[in-house]
LUMGU-654967 format. One line per field, with one value per atom (N, C-alpha, C): residue number from 1; atom name; x, y, z. Coordinates in steps of 0.05 Angstrom, whole numbers. Each point is the difference from the previous one (the first is absolute). Layout:
% LUMGU-654967
fivo = NUM,...
votor = CA,...
px = X,...
py = Y,...
pz = Z,...
% end
This chain:
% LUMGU-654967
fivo = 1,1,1,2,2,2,3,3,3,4,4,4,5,5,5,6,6,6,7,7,7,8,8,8,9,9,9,10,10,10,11,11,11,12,12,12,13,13,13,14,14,14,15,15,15,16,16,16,17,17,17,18,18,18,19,19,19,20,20,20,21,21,21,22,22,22,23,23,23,24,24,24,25,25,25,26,26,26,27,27,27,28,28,28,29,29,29,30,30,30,31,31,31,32,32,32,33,33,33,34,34,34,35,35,35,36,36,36,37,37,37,38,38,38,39,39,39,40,40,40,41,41,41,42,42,42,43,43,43,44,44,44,45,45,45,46,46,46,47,47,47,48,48,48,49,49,49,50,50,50,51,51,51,52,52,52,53,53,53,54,54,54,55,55,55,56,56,56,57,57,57,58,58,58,59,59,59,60,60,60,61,61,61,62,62,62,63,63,63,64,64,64,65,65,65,66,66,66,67,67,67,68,68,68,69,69,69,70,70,70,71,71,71,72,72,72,73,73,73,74,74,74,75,75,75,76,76,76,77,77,77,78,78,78,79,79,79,80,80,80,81,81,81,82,82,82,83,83,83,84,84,84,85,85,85,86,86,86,87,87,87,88,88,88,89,89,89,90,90,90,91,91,91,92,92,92,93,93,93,94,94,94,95,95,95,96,96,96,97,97,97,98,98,98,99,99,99,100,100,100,101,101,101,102,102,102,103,103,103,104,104,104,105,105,105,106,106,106,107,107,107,108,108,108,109,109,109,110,110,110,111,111,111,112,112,112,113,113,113,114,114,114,115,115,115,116,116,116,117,117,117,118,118,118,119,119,119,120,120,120,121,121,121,122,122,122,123,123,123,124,124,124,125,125,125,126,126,126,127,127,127,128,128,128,129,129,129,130,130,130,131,131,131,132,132,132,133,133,133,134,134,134,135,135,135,136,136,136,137,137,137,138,138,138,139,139,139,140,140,140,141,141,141,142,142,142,143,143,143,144,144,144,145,145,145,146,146,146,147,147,147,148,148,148,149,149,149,150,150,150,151,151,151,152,152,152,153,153,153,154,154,154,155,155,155,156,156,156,157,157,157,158,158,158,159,159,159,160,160,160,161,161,161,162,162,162
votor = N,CA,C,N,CA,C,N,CA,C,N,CA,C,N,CA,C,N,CA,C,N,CA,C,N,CA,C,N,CA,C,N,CA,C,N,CA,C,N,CA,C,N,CA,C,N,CA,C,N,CA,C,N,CA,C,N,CA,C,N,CA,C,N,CA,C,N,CA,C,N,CA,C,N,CA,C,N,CA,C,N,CA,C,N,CA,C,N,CA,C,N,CA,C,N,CA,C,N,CA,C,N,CA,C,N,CA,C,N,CA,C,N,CA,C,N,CA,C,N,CA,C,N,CA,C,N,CA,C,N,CA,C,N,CA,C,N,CA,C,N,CA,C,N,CA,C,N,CA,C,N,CA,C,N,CA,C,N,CA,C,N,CA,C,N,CA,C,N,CA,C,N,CA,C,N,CA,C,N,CA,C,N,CA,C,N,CA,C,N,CA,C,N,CA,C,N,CA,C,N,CA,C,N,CA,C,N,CA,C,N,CA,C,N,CA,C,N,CA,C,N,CA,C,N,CA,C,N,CA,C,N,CA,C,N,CA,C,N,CA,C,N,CA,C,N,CA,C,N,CA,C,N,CA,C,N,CA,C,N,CA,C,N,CA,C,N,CA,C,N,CA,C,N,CA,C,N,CA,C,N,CA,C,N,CA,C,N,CA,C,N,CA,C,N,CA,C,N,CA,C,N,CA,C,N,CA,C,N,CA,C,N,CA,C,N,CA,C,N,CA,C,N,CA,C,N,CA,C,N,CA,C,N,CA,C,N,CA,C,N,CA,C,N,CA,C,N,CA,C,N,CA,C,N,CA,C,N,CA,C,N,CA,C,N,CA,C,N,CA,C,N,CA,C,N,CA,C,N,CA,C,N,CA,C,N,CA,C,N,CA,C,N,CA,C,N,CA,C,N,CA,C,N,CA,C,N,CA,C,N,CA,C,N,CA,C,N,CA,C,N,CA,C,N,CA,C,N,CA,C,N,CA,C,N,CA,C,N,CA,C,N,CA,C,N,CA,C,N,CA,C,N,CA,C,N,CA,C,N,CA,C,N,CA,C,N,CA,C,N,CA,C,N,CA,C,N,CA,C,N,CA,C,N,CA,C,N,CA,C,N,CA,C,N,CA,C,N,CA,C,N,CA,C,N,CA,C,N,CA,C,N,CA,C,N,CA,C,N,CA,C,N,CA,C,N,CA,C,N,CA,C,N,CA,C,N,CA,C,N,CA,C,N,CA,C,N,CA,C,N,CA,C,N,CA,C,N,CA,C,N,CA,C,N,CA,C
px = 2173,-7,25,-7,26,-2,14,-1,-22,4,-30,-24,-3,-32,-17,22,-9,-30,1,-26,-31,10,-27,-3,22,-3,-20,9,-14,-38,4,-22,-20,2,-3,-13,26,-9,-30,4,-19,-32,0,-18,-17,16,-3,0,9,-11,-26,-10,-34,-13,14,-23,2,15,15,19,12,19,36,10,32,6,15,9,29,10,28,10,10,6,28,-8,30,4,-21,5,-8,15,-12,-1,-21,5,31,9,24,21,-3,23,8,25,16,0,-11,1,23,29,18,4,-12,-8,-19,-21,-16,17,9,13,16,18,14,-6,-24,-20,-18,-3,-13,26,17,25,10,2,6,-23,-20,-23,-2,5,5,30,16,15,-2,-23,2,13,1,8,-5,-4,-17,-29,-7,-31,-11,-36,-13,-7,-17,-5,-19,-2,-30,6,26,0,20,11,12,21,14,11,-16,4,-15,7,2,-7,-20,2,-16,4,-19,9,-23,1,-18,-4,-24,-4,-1,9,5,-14,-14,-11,13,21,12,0,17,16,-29,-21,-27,9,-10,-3,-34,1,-36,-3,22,-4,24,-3,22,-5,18,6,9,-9,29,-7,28,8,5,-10,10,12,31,16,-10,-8,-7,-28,-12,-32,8,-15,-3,-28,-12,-25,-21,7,-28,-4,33,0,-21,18,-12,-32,-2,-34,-16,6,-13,19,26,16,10,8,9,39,2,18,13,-28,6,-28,7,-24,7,-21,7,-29,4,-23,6,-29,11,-22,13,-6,-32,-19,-30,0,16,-5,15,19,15,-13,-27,-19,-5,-7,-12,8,32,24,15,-8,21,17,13,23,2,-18,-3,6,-8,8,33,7,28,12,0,10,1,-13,-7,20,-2,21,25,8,29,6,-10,-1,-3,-6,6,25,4,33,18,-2,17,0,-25,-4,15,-3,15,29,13,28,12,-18,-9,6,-4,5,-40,-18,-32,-13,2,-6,-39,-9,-32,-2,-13,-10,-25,-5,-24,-12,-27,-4,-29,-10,-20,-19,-27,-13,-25,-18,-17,-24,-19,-23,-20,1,-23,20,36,11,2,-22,-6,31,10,18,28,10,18,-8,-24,-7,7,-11,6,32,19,32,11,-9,14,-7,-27,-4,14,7,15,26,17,18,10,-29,8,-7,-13,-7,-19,4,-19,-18,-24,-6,-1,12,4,-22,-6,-8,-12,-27,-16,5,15,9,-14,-18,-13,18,-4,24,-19,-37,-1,-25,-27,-20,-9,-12,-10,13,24,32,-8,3,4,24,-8,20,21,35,17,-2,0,9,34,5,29,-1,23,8,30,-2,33,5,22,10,22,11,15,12
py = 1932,-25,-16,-28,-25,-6,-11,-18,-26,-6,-22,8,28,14,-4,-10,8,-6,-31,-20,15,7,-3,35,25,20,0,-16,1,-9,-8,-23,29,14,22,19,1,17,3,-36,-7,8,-2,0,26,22,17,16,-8,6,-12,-11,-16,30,5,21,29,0,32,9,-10,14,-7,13,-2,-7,-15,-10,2,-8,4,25,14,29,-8,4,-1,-21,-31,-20,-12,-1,2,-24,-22,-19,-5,-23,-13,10,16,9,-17,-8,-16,15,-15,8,8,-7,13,29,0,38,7,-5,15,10,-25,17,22,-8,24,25,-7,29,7,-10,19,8,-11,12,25,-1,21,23,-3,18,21,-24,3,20,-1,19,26,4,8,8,-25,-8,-10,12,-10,-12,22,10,4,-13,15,18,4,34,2,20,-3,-13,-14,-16,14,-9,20,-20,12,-27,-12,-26,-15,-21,-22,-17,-15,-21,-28,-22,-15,-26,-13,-26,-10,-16,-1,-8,-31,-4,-31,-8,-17,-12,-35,-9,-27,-11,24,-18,1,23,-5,31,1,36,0,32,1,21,14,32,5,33,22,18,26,26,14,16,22,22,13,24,18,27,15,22,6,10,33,5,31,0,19,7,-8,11,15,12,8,20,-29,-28,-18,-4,-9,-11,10,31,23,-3,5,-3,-23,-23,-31,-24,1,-24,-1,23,0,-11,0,-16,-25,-10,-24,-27,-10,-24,-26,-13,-28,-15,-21,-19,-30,-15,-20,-26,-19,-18,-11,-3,-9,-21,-17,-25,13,17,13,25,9,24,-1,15,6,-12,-3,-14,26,23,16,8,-23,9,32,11,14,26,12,5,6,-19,-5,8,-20,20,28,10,32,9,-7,12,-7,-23,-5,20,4,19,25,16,21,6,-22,0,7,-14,-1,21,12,26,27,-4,10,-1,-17,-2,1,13,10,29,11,34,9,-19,6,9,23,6,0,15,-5,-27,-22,-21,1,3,2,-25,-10,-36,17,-14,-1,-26,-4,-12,6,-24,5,8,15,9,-22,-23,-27,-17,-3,-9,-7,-9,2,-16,-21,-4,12,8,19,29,13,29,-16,-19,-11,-1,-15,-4,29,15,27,17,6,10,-9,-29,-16,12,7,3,28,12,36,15,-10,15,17,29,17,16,0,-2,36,-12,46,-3,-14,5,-25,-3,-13,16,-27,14,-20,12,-10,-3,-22,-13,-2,-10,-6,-10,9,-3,-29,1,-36,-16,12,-10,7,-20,8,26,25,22,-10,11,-16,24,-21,20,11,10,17,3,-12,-5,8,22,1,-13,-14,-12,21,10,9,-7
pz = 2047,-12,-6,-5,-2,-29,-4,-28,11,25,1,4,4,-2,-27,-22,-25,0,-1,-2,13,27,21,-20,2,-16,-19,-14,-28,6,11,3,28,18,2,-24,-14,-23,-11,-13,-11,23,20,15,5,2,6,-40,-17,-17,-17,17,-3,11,9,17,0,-28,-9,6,16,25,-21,2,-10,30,-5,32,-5,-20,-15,-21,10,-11,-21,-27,-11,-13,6,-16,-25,-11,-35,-8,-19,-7,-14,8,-14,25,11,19,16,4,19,31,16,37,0,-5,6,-14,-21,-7,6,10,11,33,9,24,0,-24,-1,-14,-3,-8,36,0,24,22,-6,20,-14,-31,-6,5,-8,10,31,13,23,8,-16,-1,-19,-9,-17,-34,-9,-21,-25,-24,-21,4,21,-5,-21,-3,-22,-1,-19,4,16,22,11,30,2,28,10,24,31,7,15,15,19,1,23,9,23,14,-5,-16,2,20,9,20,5,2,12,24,14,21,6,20,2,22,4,22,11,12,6,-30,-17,-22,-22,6,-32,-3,-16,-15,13,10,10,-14,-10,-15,-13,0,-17,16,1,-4,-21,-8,-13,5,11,14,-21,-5,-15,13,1,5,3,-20,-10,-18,-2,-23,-14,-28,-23,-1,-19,5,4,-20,2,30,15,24,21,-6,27,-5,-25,-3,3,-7,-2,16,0,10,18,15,26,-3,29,1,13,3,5,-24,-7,-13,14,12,20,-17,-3,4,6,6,19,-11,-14,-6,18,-19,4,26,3,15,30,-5,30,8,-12,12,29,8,33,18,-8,24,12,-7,11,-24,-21,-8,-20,-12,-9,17,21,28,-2,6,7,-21,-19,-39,8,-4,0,24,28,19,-5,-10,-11,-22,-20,-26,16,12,12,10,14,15,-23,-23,-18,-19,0,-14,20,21,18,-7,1,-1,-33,-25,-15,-2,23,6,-6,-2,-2,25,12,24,2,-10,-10,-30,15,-21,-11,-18,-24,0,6,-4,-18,-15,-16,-1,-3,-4,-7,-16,-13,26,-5,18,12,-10,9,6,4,3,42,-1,33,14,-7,17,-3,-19,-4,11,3,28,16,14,30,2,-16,0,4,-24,1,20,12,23,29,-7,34,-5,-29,8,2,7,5,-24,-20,-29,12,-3,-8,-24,-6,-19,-6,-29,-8,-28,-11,-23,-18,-15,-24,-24,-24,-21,-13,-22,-15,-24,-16,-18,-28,4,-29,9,-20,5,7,20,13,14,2,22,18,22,31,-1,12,14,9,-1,15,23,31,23,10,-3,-3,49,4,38,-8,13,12,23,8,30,8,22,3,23
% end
């Protein structure tokens, strides 16, 4: 991300948090874009992590200069990941659905989990989450496992890619 992503960023944010979704990992009201960047770079290096998080890879997706999504790559587990988060989280802005880009997110985030040292990738998703099975299945997800999380929750489906 730029220092001119801030605007369309934020405004993402907001969008995707209408609809539950954290789309922005790490950003706290009052925080200045130029510390949040240098919080997810440090993250990304593993650096003054919270408790509970990994190193990882944040980014987002661009379509001719718009944001259409996110990734974040998680470097390595912890017990929530391996069990519920996987290691990769992508989602893709409501108005840029059923273009493919979600698809593509996910095979880019692999590469990069790859060059990571992540030889088997963990992707997770919710069980009625019909177009995220379709993404994760195109991009080679095999399915190992339904982990039930909490009575009346959709099951998350647990796909390794390898």
């Amino acid at each position: 991300m730029r220092g001119e992503d801030e605007a369309s960023f934020l405004a993402a944010h907001r969008a995707m948090a209408a609809e539950g979704v954290n789309f922005a990992f790490g950003l706290e009201a009052g925080m200045s874009w130029s510390d949040y960047l240098q919080t997810l770079e440090e993250w990304r290096a593993g650096i003054n992590l919270p408790t509970g998080m990994v190193p990882a890879t944040f980014l987002v997706a661009e379509v001719a200069g718009e944001i259409v999504g996110r990734t974040s790559i998680r470097h390595t587990l912890n017990d929530f990941l391996a069990r519920l988060g996987g290691h990769i989280g992508y989602a893709v802005l409501a108005e840029h659905r059923r273009r493919g880009y979600a698809t593509e997110i996910l095979r880019q985030s692999i590469v990069i989990a790859r060059a990571h040292g992540v030889e088997r990738v963990l992707v997770t998703c919710d069980e009625d989450n019909i177009g995220s099975i379709t993404v994760i299945e195109a991009c080679g997800g095999r399915l190992d496992t339904l982990v039930r999380t909490e009575p009346g929750a959709p099951a998350k489906r647990r796909y390794w890619i390898d």
